[in-house]
N, C-alpha and C positions, 0 to 999 in steps of 0.2 A: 567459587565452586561452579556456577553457572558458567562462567569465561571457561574456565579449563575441560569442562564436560562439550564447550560447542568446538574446543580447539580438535576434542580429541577425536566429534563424529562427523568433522566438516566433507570430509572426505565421499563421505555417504548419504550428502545430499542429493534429490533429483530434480532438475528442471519443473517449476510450478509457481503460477499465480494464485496466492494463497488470497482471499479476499475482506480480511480483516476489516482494514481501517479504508480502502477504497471504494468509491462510489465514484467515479466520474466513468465515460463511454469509451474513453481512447484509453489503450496505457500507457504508461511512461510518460507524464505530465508533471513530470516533478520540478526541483529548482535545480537551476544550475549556477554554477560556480563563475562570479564574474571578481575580474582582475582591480578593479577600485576598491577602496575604501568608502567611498560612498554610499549610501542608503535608500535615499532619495526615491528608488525606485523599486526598491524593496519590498514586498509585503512580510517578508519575516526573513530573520537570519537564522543560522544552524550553523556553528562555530565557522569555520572559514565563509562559507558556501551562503548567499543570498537565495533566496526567494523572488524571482521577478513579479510585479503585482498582474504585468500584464497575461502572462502565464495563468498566473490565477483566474485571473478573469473570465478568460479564455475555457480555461476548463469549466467553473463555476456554474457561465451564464450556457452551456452546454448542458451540463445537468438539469439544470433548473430549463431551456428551453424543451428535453426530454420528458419533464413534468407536465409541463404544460398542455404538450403535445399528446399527452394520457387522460387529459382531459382534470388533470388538479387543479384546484383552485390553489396557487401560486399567491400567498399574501404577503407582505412584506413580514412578516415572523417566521414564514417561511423559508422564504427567500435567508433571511439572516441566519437561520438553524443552519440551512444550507451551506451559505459560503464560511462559517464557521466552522463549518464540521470539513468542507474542503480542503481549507487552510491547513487543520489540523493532521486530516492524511498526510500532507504533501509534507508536513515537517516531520512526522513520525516516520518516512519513508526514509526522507534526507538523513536523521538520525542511524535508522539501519541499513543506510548503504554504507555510509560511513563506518559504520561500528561492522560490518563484512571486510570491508577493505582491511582494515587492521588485523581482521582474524585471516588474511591471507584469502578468502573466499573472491573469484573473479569470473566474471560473464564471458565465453568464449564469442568470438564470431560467427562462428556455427552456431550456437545458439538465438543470437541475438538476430541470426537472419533468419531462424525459423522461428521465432517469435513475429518479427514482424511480415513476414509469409503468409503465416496462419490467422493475421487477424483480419475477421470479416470486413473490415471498417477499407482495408486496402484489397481488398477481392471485387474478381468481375466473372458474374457463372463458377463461382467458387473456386477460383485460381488465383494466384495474386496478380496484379497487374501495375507495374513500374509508372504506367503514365497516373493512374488514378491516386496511385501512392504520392506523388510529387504534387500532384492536384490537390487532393486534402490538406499535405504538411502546408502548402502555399496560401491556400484559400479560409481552410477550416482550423487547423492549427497552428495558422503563423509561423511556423518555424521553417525552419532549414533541416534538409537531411541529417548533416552533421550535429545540429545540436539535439533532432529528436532522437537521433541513433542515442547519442551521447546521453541523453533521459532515457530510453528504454532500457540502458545496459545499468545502469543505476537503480531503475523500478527493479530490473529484474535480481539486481545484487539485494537489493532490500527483501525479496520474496527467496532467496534462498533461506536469507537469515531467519525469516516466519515460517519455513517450512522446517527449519532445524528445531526452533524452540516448539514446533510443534511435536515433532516426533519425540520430543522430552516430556511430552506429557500424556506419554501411556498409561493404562491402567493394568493394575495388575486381576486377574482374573475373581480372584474373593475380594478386590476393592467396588468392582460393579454389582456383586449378588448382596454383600453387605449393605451398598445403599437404597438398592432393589428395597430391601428387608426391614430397611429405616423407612423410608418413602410410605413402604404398602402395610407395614406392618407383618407380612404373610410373604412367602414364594411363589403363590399363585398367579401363572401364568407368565413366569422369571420367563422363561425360553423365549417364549412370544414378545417379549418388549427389552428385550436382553441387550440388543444391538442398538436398537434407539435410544437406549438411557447409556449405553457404554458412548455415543455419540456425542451427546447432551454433554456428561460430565469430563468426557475429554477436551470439549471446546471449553467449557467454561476455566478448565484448569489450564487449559494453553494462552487463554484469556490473561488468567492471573497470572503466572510466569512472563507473559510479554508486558504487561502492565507493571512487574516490580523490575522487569531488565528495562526498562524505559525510564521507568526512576532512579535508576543507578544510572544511568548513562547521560542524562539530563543533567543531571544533580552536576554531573564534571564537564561541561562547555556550553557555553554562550546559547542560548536558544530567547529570540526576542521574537516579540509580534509587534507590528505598525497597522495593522489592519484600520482600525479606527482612525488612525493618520490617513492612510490612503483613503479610505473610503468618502471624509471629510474635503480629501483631494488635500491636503497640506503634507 
Protein backbone atom coordinates (compact mmCIF):
# COMPACT_ATOMS: atom_id res chain seq x y z
CA UNK A 1 0.00 0.00 0.00
CA UNK A 2 2.68 2.40 1.01
CA UNK A 3 4.85 1.34 -2.36
CA UNK A 4 1.73 1.97 -4.62
CA UNK A 5 0.60 5.31 -2.71
CA UNK A 6 4.54 6.80 -3.29
CA UNK A 7 4.39 5.33 -6.97
CA UNK A 8 1.21 7.14 -7.49
CA UNK A 9 2.44 10.81 -5.92
CA UNK A 10 6.07 10.63 -7.01
CA UNK A 11 5.37 12.99 -9.70
CA UNK A 12 4.50 15.83 -7.09
CA UNK A 13 7.41 15.96 -5.22
CA UNK A 14 9.40 19.31 -4.63
CA UNK A 15 13.07 19.79 -4.28
CA UNK A 16 14.05 19.69 -0.33
CA UNK A 17 16.46 18.72 2.43
CA UNK A 18 14.22 17.19 4.83
CA UNK A 19 16.33 16.83 8.09
CA UNK A 20 15.39 13.84 9.65
CA UNK A 21 18.18 11.40 10.34
CA UNK A 22 21.09 14.14 9.27
CA UNK A 23 23.40 15.76 11.48
CA UNK A 24 26.60 16.37 9.80
CA UNK A 25 27.67 20.34 8.25
CA UNK A 26 28.23 19.47 4.48
CA UNK A 27 25.47 17.42 2.59
CA UNK A 28 25.77 14.73 0.43
CA UNK A 29 28.30 12.64 2.68
CA UNK A 30 26.99 9.41 2.08
CA UNK A 31 28.41 5.98 0.83
CA UNK A 32 29.37 5.26 -2.34
CA UNK A 33 29.24 2.41 -4.47
CA UNK A 34 32.62 0.67 -4.93
CA UNK A 35 33.36 -2.12 -7.64
CA UNK A 36 35.04 -5.06 -5.25
CA UNK A 37 33.80 -7.35 -3.25
CA UNK A 38 35.90 -6.59 -0.42
CA UNK A 39 35.11 -5.08 2.84
CA UNK A 40 38.04 -4.15 4.36
CA UNK A 41 37.37 -0.66 4.12
CA UNK A 42 34.13 -0.57 4.71
CA UNK A 43 32.32 0.80 7.57
CA UNK A 44 28.82 -0.63 6.74
CA UNK A 45 27.33 -2.20 3.72
CA UNK A 46 23.69 -1.49 2.14
CA UNK A 47 22.89 -4.36 -0.30
CA UNK A 48 25.16 -3.69 -3.40
CA UNK A 49 26.70 -0.28 -2.18
CA UNK A 50 29.77 0.00 0.72
CA UNK A 51 30.21 2.46 3.12
CA UNK A 52 33.77 3.83 3.02
CA UNK A 53 35.05 4.19 6.68
CA UNK A 54 37.02 6.99 5.61
CA UNK A 55 33.92 8.97 4.53
CA UNK A 56 32.85 8.40 7.90
CA UNK A 57 35.26 9.80 9.51
CA UNK A 58 35.50 12.40 7.66
CA UNK A 59 32.03 13.56 8.25
CA UNK A 60 32.08 12.24 12.02
CA UNK A 61 35.13 13.93 13.26
CA UNK A 62 33.56 17.23 11.52
CA UNK A 63 30.62 17.17 13.65
CA UNK A 64 32.06 16.43 16.70
CA UNK A 65 35.07 19.27 15.84
CA UNK A 66 31.59 21.65 15.32
CA UNK A 67 30.86 20.59 19.12
CA UNK A 68 33.73 21.30 20.43
CA UNK A 69 34.12 24.56 18.80
CA UNK A 70 30.48 25.50 20.74
CA UNK A 71 32.33 25.06 23.51
CA UNK A 72 30.93 21.01 24.54
CA UNK A 73 32.48 19.21 26.53
CA UNK A 74 33.13 16.38 23.79
CA UNK A 75 33.60 12.87 26.16
CA UNK A 76 34.34 9.81 24.84
CA UNK A 77 30.36 8.72 25.16
CA UNK A 78 29.97 11.41 23.36
CA UNK A 79 31.89 11.24 20.81
CA UNK A 80 30.54 7.34 20.50
CA UNK A 81 26.65 8.64 20.66
CA UNK A 82 27.88 10.60 17.93
CA UNK A 83 29.58 8.57 15.41
CA UNK A 84 26.88 6.11 15.93
CA UNK A 85 24.18 8.08 15.16
CA UNK A 86 26.53 9.18 11.88
CA UNK A 87 26.87 5.96 10.78
CA UNK A 88 23.26 5.27 11.10
CA UNK A 89 22.12 8.47 8.88
CA UNK A 90 24.52 7.62 6.18
CA UNK A 91 22.88 3.90 5.95
CA UNK A 92 19.23 5.08 6.29
CA UNK A 93 20.05 7.65 3.40
CA UNK A 94 21.88 4.77 1.15
CA UNK A 95 18.65 2.60 1.95
CA UNK A 96 16.45 5.60 0.45
CA UNK A 97 18.27 6.43 -2.29
CA UNK A 98 18.20 3.12 -3.37
CA UNK A 99 14.55 2.52 -2.58
CA UNK A 100 13.89 6.19 -4.98
CA UNK A 101 15.84 4.62 -7.71
CA UNK A 102 13.50 1.83 -7.97
CA UNK A 103 10.39 3.97 -7.58
CA UNK A 104 11.75 5.70 -10.80
CA UNK A 105 12.42 9.09 -8.63
CA UNK A 106 15.77 10.86 -10.14
CA UNK A 107 18.06 14.02 -9.34
CA UNK A 108 18.11 16.33 -12.38
CA UNK A 109 21.40 18.31 -13.02
CA UNK A 110 19.77 21.35 -12.62
CA UNK A 111 19.05 20.42 -9.56
CA UNK A 112 21.84 19.07 -8.28
CA UNK A 113 23.90 22.38 -9.35
CA UNK A 114 21.61 24.46 -7.46
CA UNK A 115 22.03 22.53 -4.67
CA UNK A 116 25.51 22.68 -4.61
CA UNK A 117 25.35 26.69 -5.55
CA UNK A 118 23.39 27.45 -2.74
CA UNK A 119 25.40 25.83 -0.09
CA UNK A 120 27.12 28.30 2.16
CA UNK A 121 29.97 25.89 2.97
CA UNK A 122 30.96 26.65 -1.11
CA UNK A 123 30.12 30.66 -1.12
CA UNK A 124 32.26 33.71 -0.94
CA UNK A 125 30.09 37.18 -0.08
CA UNK A 126 27.32 34.90 -0.70
CA UNK A 127 27.97 33.72 -4.24
CA UNK A 128 29.24 30.45 -5.09
CA UNK A 129 32.69 30.40 -6.00
CA UNK A 130 34.33 27.29 -8.10
CA UNK A 131 37.81 27.86 -6.61
CA UNK A 132 36.74 27.54 -2.84
CA UNK A 133 34.30 24.73 -3.97
CA UNK A 134 37.39 22.65 -5.30
CA UNK A 135 39.28 23.89 -2.09
CA UNK A 136 36.97 22.30 0.32
CA UNK A 137 36.10 18.95 -1.69
CA UNK A 138 40.19 18.78 -1.70
CA UNK A 139 41.35 19.88 1.64
CA UNK A 140 38.07 19.53 3.94
CA UNK A 141 36.19 16.70 2.20
CA UNK A 142 38.66 14.42 0.58
CA UNK A 143 36.78 13.95 -2.22
CA UNK A 144 36.73 14.52 -5.83
CA UNK A 145 34.14 16.60 -7.68
CA UNK A 146 32.93 13.53 -9.45
CA UNK A 147 32.40 11.46 -6.42
CA UNK A 148 30.90 14.43 -4.17
CA UNK A 149 28.56 15.37 -7.18
CA UNK A 150 27.84 11.58 -7.24
CA UNK A 151 26.96 11.75 -3.08
CA UNK A 152 25.02 14.89 -3.45
CA UNK A 153 22.66 13.43 -6.06
CA UNK A 154 22.11 10.46 -3.88
CA UNK A 155 21.52 12.69 -0.57
CA UNK A 156 19.34 14.45 -2.56
CA UNK A 157 17.32 11.24 -4.06
CA UNK A 158 17.11 10.00 -0.36
CA UNK A 159 15.38 13.58 0.51
CA UNK A 160 12.85 13.46 -2.20
CA UNK A 161 11.77 9.98 -0.84
CA UNK A 162 11.46 11.84 3.00
CA UNK A 163 9.66 14.59 1.67
CA UNK A 164 7.10 12.10 -0.22
CA UNK A 165 6.42 9.96 2.98
CA UNK A 166 6.20 13.07 4.64
CA UNK A 167 3.47 14.71 2.58
CA UNK A 168 1.65 11.16 3.51
CA UNK A 169 1.29 12.20 6.69
CA UNK A 170 -1.23 14.81 6.85
CA UNK A 171 -3.76 15.25 9.08
CA UNK A 172 -7.09 15.44 8.62
CA UNK A 173 -8.63 18.76 10.14
CA UNK A 174 -11.01 16.86 13.18
CA UNK A 175 -7.84 14.64 13.59
CA UNK A 176 -5.84 17.78 15.17
CA UNK A 177 -9.00 19.41 17.25
CA UNK A 178 -9.85 15.68 18.54
CA UNK A 179 -6.27 15.38 20.09
CA UNK A 180 -6.34 19.06 21.06
CA UNK A 181 -9.54 17.73 23.16
CA UNK A 182 -7.65 14.57 24.32
CA UNK A 183 -4.49 16.45 25.44
CA UNK A 184 -6.42 19.61 27.32
CA UNK A 185 -9.32 17.88 28.04
CA UNK A 186 -11.29 21.36 26.95
CA UNK A 187 -10.97 23.61 23.32
CA UNK A 188 -9.78 26.31 25.22
CA UNK A 189 -7.62 28.21 23.36
CA UNK A 190 -7.60 25.34 20.16
CA UNK A 191 -7.09 28.37 17.62
CA UNK A 192 -4.02 29.73 19.53
CA UNK A 193 -2.01 26.39 19.65
CA UNK A 194 -3.79 24.81 16.48
CA UNK A 195 -0.81 24.96 14.29
CA UNK A 196 1.81 24.04 16.67
CA UNK A 197 0.16 20.77 17.78
CA UNK A 198 -0.99 20.05 14.03
CA UNK A 199 3.04 20.34 13.59
CA UNK A 200 3.99 18.19 16.47
CA UNK A 201 1.61 15.29 15.44
CA UNK A 202 2.43 15.50 11.84
CA UNK A 203 6.14 15.01 12.44
CA UNK A 204 5.68 12.40 14.84
CA UNK A 205 3.34 10.48 12.39
CA UNK A 206 5.72 10.98 9.41
CA UNK A 207 8.38 9.66 12.00
CA UNK A 208 6.39 6.41 12.37
CA UNK A 209 5.59 5.97 8.66
CA UNK A 210 9.42 6.38 7.82
CA UNK A 211 10.50 4.15 10.72
CA UNK A 212 7.91 1.14 9.55
CA UNK A 213 8.92 1.81 5.47
CA UNK A 214 12.59 1.41 6.88
CA UNK A 215 11.53 -1.94 8.44
CA UNK A 216 10.22 -3.22 5.45
CA UNK A 217 12.84 -2.32 3.30
CA UNK A 218 15.68 -3.52 5.60
CA UNK A 219 13.87 -6.68 6.43
CA UNK A 220 14.81 -7.46 2.20
CA UNK A 221 18.60 -6.70 1.62
CA UNK A 222 21.86 -7.12 3.15
CA UNK A 223 22.46 -4.08 5.63
CA UNK A 224 25.81 -4.87 7.78
CA UNK A 225 27.73 -2.59 10.27
CA UNK A 226 31.74 -3.15 10.86
CA UNK A 227 31.96 -0.09 12.77
CA UNK A 228 33.49 -1.87 15.98
CA UNK A 229 35.91 -3.70 13.38
CA UNK A 230 36.94 -0.50 11.99
CA UNK A 231 37.25 1.38 15.03
CA UNK A 232 39.37 -1.44 16.68
CA UNK A 233 41.35 -0.87 13.16
CA UNK A 234 40.93 -4.85 12.22
Amino acid sequence: MILSSLRRHRKSLFVGMVAIFLIGIFVGLGGYLFTSADTSEAVAVVGPTKIPYMRFQVRANQYLDVLRNRGTDVTDALASEVRQGMLRDMIVDEILSQEAEKLGMRVTDMELAASIRSNPSFQREGAFDSVLYLTALRQVLRSSPEEYEREQRKTMLAAKLKQLLFQSAKLLPGEVADEYRRQKGSMKEFEKNQAALAQELERARALDIINFYLRQISGQMDVRSFLPERERGT
